[in-house]
TIVO-2410 file (N, C-alpha, C; in nm, 3 decimals):
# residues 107
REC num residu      c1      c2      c3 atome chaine
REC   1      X  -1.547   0.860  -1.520     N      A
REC   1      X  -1.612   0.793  -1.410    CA      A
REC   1      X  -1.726   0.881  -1.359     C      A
REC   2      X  -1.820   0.816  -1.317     N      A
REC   2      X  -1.914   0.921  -1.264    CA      A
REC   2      X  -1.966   0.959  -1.172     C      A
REC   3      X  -1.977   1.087  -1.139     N      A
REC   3      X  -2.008   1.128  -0.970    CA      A
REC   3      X  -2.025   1.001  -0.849     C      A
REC   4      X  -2.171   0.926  -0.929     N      A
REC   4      X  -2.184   0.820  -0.763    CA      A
REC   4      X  -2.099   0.735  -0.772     C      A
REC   5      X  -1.984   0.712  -0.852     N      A
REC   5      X  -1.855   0.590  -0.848    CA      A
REC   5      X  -1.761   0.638  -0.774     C      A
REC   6      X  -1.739   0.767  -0.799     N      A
REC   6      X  -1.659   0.875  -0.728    CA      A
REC   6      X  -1.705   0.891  -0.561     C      A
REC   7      X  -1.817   0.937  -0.554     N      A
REC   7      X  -1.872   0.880  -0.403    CA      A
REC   7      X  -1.866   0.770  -0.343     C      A
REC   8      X  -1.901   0.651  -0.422     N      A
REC   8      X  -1.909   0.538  -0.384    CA      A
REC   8      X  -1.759   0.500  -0.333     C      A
REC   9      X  -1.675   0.573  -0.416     N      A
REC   9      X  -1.527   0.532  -0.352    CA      A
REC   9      X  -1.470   0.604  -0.243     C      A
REC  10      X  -1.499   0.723  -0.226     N      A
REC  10      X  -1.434   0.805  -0.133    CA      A
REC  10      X  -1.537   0.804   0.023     C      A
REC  11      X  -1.643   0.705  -0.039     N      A
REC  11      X  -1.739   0.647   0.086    CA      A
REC  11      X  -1.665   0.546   0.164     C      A
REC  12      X  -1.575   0.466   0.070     N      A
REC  12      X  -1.513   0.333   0.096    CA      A
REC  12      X  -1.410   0.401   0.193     C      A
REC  13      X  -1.333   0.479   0.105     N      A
REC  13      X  -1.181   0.545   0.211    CA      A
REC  13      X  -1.233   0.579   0.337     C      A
REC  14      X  -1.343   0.658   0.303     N      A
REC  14      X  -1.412   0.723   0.432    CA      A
REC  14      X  -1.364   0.648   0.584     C      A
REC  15      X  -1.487   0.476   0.526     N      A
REC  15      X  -1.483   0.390   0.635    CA      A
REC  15      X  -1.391   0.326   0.671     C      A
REC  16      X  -1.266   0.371   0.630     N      A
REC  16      X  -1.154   0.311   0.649    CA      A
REC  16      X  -1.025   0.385   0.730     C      A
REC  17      X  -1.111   0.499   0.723     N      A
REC  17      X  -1.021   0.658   0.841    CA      A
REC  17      X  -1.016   0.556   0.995     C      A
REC  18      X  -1.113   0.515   1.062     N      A
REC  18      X  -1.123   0.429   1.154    CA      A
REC  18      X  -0.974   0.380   1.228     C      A
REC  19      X  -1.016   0.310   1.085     N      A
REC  19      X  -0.872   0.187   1.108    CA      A
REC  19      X  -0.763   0.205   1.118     C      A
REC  20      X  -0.744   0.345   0.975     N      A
REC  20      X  -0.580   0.410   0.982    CA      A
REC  20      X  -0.576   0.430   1.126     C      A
REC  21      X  -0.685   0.511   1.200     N      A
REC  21      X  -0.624   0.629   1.303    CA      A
REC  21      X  -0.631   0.476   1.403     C      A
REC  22      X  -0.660   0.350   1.447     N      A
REC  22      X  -0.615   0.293   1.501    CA      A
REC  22      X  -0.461   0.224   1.506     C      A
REC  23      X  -0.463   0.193   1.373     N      A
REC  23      X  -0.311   0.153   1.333    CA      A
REC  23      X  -0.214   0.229   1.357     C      A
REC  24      X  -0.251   0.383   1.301     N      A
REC  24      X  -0.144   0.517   1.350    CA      A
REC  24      X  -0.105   0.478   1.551     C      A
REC  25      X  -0.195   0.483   1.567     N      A
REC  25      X  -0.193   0.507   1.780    CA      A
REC  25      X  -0.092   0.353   1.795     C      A
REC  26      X  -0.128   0.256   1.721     N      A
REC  26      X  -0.046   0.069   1.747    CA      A
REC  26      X   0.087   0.160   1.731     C      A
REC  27      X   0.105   0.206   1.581     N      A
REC  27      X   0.268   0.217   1.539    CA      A
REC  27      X   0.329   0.333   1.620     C      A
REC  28      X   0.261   0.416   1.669     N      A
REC  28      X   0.305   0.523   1.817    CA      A
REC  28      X   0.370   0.474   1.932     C      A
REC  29      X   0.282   0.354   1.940     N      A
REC  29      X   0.302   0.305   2.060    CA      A
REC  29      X   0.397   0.226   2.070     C      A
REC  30      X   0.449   0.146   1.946     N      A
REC  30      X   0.580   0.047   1.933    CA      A
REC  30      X   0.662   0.134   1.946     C      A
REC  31      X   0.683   0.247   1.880     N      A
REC  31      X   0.771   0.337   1.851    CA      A
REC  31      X   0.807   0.429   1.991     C      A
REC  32      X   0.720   0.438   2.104     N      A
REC  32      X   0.760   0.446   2.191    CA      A
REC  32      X   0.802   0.374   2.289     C      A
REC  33      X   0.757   0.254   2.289     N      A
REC  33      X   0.791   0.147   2.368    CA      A
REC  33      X   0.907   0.129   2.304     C      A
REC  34      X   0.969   0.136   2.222     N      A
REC  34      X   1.082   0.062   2.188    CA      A
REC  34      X   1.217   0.192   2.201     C      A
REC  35      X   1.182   0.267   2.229     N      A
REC  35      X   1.240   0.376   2.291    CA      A
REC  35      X   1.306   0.478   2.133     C      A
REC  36      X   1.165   0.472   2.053     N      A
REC  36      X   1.202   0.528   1.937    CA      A
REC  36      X   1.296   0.429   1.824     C      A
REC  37      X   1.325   0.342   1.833     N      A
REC  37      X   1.399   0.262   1.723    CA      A
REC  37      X   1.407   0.328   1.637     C      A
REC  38      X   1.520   0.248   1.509     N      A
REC  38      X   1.533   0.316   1.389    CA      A
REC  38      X   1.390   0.255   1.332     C      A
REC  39      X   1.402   0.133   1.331     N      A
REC  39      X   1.291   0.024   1.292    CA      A
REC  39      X   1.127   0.126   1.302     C      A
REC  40      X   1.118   0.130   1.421     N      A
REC  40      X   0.969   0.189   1.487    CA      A
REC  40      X   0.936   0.333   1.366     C      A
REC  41      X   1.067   0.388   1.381     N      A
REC  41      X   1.067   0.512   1.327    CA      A
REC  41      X   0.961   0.499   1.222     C      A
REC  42      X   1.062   0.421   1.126     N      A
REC  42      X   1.058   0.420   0.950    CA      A
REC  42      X   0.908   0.350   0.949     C      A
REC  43      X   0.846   0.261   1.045     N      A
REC  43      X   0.751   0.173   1.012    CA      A
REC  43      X   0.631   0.286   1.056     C      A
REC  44      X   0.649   0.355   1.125     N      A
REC  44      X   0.566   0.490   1.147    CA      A
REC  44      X   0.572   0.591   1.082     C      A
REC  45      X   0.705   0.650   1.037     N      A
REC  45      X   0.725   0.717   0.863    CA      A
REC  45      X   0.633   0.666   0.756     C      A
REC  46      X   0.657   0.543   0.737     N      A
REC  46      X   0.572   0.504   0.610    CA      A
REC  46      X   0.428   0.511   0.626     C      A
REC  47      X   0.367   0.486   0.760     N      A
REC  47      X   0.226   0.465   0.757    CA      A
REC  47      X   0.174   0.617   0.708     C      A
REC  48      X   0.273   0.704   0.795     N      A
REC  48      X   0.204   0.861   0.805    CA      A
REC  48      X   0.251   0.891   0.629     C      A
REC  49      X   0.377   0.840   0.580     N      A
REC  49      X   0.344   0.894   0.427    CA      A
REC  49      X   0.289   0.829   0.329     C      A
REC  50      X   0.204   0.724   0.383     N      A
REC  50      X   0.088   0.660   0.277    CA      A
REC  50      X  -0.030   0.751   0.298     C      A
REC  51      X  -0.062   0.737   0.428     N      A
REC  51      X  -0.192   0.833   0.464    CA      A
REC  51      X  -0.196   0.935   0.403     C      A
REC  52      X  -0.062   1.043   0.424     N      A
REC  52      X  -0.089   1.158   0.319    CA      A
REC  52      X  -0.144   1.143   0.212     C      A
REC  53      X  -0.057   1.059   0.121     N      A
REC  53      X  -0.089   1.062   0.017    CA      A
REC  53      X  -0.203   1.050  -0.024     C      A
REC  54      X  -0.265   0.909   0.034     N      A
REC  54      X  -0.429   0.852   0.027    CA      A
REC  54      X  -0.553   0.965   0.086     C      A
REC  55      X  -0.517   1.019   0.137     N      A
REC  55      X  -0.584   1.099   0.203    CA      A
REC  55      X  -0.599   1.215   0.094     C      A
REC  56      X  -0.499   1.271   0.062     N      A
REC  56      X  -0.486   1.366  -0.063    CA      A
REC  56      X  -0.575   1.362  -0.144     C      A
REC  57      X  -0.561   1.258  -0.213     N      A
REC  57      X  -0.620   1.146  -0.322    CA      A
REC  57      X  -0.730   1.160  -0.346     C      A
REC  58      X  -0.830   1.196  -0.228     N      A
REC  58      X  -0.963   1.113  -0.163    CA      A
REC  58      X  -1.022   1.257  -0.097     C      A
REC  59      X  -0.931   1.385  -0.137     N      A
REC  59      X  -0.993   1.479  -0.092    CA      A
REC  59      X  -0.954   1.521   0.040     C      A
REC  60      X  -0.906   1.439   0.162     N      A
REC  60      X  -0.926   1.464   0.292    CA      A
REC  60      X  -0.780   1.536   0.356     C      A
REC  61      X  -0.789   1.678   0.286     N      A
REC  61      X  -0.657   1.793   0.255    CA      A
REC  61      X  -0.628   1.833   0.386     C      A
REC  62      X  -0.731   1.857   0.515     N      A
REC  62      X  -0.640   1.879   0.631    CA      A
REC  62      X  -0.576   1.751   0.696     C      A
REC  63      X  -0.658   1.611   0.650     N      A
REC  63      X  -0.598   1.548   0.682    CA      A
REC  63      X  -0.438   1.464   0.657     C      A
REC  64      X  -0.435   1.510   0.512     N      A
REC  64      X  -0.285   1.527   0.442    CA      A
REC  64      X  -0.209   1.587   0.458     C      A
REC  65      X  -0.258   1.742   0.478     N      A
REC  65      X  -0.106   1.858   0.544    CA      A
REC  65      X  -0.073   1.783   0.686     C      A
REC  66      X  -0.178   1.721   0.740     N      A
REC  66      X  -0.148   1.719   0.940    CA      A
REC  66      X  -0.057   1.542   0.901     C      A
REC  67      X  -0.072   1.451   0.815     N      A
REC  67      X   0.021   1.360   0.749    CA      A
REC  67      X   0.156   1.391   0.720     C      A
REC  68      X   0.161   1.509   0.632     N      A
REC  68      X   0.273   1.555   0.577    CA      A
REC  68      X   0.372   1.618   0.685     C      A
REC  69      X   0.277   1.696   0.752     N      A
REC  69      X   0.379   1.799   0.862    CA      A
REC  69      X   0.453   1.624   0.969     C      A
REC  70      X   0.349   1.524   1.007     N      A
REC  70      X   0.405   1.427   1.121    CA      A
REC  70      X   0.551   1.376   1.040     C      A
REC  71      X   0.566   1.334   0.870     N      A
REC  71      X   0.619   1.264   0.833    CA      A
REC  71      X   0.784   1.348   0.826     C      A
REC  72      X   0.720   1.488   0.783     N      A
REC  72      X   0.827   1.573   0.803    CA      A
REC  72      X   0.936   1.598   0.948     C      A
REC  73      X   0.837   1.530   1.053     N      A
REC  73      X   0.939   1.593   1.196    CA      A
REC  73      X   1.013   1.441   1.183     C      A
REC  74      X   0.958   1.340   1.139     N      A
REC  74      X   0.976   1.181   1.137    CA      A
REC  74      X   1.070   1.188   1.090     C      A
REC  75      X   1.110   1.249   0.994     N      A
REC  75      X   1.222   1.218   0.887    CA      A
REC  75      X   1.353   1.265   0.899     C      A
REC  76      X   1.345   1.413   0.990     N      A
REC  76      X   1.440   1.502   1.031    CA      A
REC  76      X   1.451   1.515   1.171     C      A
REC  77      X   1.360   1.438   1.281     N      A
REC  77      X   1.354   1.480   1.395    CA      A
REC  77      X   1.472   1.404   1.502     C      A
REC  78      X   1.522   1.491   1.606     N      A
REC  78      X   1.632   1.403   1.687    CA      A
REC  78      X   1.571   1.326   1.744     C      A
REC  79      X   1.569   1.164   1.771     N      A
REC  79      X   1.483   1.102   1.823    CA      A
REC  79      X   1.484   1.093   1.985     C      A
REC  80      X   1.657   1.170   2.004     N      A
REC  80      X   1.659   1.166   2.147    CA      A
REC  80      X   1.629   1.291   2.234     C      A
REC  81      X   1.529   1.415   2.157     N      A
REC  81      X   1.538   1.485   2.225    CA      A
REC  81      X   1.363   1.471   2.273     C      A
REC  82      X   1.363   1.457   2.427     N      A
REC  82      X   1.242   1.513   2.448    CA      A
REC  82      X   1.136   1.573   2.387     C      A
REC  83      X   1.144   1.702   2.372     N      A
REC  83      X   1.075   1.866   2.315    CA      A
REC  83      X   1.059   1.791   2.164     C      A
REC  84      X   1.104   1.746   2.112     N      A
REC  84      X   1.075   1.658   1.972    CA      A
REC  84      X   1.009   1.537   1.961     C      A
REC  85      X   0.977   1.460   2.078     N      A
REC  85      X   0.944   1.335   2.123    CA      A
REC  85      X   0.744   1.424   2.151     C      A
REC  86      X   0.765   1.515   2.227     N      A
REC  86      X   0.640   1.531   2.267    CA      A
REC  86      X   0.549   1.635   2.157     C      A
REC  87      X   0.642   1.679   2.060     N      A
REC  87      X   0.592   1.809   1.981    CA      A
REC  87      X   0.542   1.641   1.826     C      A
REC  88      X   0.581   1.559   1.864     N      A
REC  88      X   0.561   1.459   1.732    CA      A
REC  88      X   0.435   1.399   1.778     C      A
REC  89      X   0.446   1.356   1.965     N      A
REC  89      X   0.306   1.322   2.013    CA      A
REC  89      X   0.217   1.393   1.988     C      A
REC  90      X   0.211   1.498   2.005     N      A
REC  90      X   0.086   1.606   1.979    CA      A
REC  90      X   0.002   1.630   1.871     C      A
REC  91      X   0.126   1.580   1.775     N      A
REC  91      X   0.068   1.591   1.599    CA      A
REC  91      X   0.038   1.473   1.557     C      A
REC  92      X   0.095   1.314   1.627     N      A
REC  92      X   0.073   1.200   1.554    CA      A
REC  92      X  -0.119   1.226   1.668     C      A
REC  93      X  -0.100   1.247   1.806     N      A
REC  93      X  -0.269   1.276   1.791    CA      A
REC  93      X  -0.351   1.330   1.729     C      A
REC  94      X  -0.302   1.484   1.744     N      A
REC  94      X  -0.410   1.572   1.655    CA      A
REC  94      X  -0.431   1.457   1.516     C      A
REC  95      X  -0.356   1.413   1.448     N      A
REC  95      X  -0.395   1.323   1.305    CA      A
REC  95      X  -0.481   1.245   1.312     C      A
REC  96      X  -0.472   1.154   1.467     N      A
REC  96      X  -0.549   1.038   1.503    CA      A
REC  96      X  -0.679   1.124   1.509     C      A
REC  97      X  -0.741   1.217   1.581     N      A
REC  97      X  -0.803   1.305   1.594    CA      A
REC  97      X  -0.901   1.308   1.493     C      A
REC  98      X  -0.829   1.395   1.368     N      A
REC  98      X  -0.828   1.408   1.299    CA      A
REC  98      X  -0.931   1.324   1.165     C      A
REC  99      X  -0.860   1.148   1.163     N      A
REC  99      X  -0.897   1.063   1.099    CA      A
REC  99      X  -1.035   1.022   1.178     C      A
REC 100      X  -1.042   1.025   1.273     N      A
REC 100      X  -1.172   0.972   1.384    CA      A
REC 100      X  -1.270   1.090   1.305     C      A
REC 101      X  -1.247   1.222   1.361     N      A
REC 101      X  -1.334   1.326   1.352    CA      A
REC 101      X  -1.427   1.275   1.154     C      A
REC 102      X  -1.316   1.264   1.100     N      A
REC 102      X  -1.388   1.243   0.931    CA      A
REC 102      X  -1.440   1.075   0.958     C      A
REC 103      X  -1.409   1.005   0.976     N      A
REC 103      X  -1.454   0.894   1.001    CA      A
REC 103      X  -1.610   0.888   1.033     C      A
REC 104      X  -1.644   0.968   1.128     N      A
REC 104      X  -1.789   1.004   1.175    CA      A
REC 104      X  -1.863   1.113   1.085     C      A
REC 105      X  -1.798   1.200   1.015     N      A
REC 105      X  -1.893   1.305   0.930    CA      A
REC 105      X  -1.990   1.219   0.825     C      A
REC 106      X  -2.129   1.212   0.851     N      A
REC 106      X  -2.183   1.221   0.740    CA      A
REC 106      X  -2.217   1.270   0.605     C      A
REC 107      X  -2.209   1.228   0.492     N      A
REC 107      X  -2.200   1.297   0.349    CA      A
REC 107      X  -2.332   1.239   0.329     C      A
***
């Protein structure tokens, strides 16, 4: 494949950081409104371990470790403890953050 197909695609993902980091903040927000569910959990697990991956994929490596580390507290975290509730907020932002900040870089 060649370089500008390769651009041309990771131009596409690019414009699409947007949307994840909106969808990420929706599935935060069910997931807290619903007072952490199992449901909320897993449907916020999966988003953050697609992103990794896609993100990986596509080059966008801090944005995959800061994927990987959210999916990791997701998977193992007590959902009823506070100090785990707010240490998951901090990181599902920084990601949102994160996806915004590349969203706007020009290439």
């Amino acid at each position: 494949m060649s370089q500008n197909k390769l651009d041309e695609i990771r131009k596409k993902y690019q414009s699409s950081l947007q949307s994840k980091a909106d969808e990420l903040e929706q599935c935060w927000r069910s997931a807290e409104s619903s007072f952490f569910s199992e449901n909320t959990v897993a449907t916020l697990r999966g988003r953050v371990h697609n992103l990794g991956g896609s993100a990986g994929m596509y080059g966008y490596d801090t944005v995959a470790a800061s994927a990987k580390r959210v999916e990791s507290q997701l998977s193992g975290g007590p959902e009823d403890s506070a100090s785990w509730r707010k240490q998951v907020k901090e990181d599902v932002q920084q990601l949102v953050t994160l996806l915004r900040d590349e969203a706007t870089i020009v290439s």
